[in-house]
N, C-alpha and C positions, 0 to 999 in steps of 0.2 A: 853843368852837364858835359860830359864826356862822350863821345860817341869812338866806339869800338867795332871797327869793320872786319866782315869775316873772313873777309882774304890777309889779314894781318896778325889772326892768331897762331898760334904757339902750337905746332905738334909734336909731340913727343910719346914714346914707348910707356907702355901702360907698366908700373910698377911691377906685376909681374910678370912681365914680358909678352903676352897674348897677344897685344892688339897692341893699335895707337889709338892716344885720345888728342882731341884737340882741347889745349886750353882755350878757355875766353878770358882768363883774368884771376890772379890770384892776389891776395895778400899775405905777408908784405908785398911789393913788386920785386921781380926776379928769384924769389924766396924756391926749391925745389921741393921734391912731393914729401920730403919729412920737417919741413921748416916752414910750410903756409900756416898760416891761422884762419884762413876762408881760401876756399876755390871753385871755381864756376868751371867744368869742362862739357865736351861733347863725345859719345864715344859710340865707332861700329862696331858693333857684336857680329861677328858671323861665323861661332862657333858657340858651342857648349862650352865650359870649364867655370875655374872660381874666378873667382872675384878676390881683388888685392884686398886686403889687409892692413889697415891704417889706424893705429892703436891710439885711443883718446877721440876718435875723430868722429861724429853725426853726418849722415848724409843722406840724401833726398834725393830719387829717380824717378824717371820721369820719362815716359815713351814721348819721343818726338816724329818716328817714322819707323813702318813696320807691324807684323801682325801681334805679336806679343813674345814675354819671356814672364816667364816662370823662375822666382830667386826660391831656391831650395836651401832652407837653414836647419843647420844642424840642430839645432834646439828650438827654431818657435814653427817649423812648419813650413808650407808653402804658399806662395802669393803668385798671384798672376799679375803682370801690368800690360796692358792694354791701352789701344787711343781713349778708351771712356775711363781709364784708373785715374784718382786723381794722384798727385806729386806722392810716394812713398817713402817714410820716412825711417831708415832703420841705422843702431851702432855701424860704423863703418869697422868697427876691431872682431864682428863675431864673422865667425865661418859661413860663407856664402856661396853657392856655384848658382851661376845661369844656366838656362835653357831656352831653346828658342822653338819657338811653332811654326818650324820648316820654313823661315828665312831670316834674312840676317834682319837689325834693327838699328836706331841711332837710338841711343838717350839723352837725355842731361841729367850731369851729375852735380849735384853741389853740395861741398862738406862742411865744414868749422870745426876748427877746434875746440874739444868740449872744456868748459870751464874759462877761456876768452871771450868765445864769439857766440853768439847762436843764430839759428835762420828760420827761413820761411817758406815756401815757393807755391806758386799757385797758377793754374793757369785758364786765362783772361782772356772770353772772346769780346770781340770787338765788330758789332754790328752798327753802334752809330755813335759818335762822342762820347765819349764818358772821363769822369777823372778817376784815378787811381787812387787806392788808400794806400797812405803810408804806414810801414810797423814796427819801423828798423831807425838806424842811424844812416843806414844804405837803403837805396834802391837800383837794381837791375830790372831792365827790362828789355829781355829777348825776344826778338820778331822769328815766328818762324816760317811758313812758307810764303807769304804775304806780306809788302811794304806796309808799316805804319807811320803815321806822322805822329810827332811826340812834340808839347808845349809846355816849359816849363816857367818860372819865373823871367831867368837868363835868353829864351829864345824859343825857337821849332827848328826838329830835325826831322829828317825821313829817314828811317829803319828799314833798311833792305831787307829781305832774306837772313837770317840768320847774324842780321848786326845786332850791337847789344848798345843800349846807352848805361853810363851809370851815374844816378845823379844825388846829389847832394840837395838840391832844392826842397822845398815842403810841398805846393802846389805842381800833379803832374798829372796832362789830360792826354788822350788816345783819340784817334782816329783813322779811319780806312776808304779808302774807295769802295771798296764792298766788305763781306766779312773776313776778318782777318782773326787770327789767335797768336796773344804774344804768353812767354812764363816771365812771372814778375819774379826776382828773389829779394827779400826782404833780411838785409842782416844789420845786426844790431851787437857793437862792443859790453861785453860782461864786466 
């Protein structure tokens, strides 16, 4: 188990220049936004406009704070994501613009390259002990407003706020002081 703290990720300009996103982790390590095969980020929206463009690439959003956005695609329609939506999963290469419901938003973004990697993302409340199921050859698991305690084969950690662990292990249980909600990502080599 790996433990990834959130004052030690990676900000950088959103591909096409709008915003910054915070990485959490990408593969390879050090790899930039045309050379990952997997990447976990975080990103404020606090305007309107598209959405970058990453061709071959799957990805999965996901509200983490905020009233909602609305992805407006040129060919399948429109989606809202909200705190109740679950992780949404669309081509990262087709034509996308956001829209926000009068304020800004954070997400998490997680892509893979299609025909390498594939992924998962689901998001896991945490009322009293539970273990996690695994699906992948990875697992992430992101805490977000609430510390969790995380146990796996190799030990226990605590998950701040927005720490990520990523663990290799088979066996991995969750707990909280009170209710808490972490997104698991589940990625898995093609």
């Amino acid at each position: 188990m790996r433990i990834l703290r959130a004052g030690d990720y990676r900000v950088m300009p959103w591909k096409n220049g709008g915003g910054e996103t915070t990485e959490i982790a990408a593969f390879p390590e050090g790899s930039g936004l045309e050379t990952f095969d997997w990447r976990v980020s975080m990103a404020r929206v606090a305007s309107d406009g598209p959405f970058s463009i990453f061709p071959g690439i799957d990805r999965t959003l996901s509200l983490l704070d905020g009233p909602a956005l609305t992805l407006a695609f040129d060919d399948r329609g429109e989606v809202v994501i909200d705190a109740a939506t679950p992780p949404y999963a669309f081509p990262a290469d087709v034509a996308v613009t956001g829209r926000l419901a009068g304020a800004p938003i954070t997400d998490l973004n997680v892509m893979t390259r299609r025909g390498r990697w594939r992924h998962h993302v689901q998001r896991v409340a945490v009322e009293s002990p539970r273990a996690l199921p695994r699906l992948g050859d990875l697992l992430l698991v992101i805490a977000t407003r609430e510390a969790v305690t995380l146990r796996t084969d190799d030990g226990m950690a605590v998950l701040n706020p927005a720490d990520t662990a990523v663990i290799e292990e088979a066996a991995v249980s969750l707990a909280a002081d009170g209710p808490a909600t972490v997104y698991t990502v589940d990625l898995w080599r093609l």
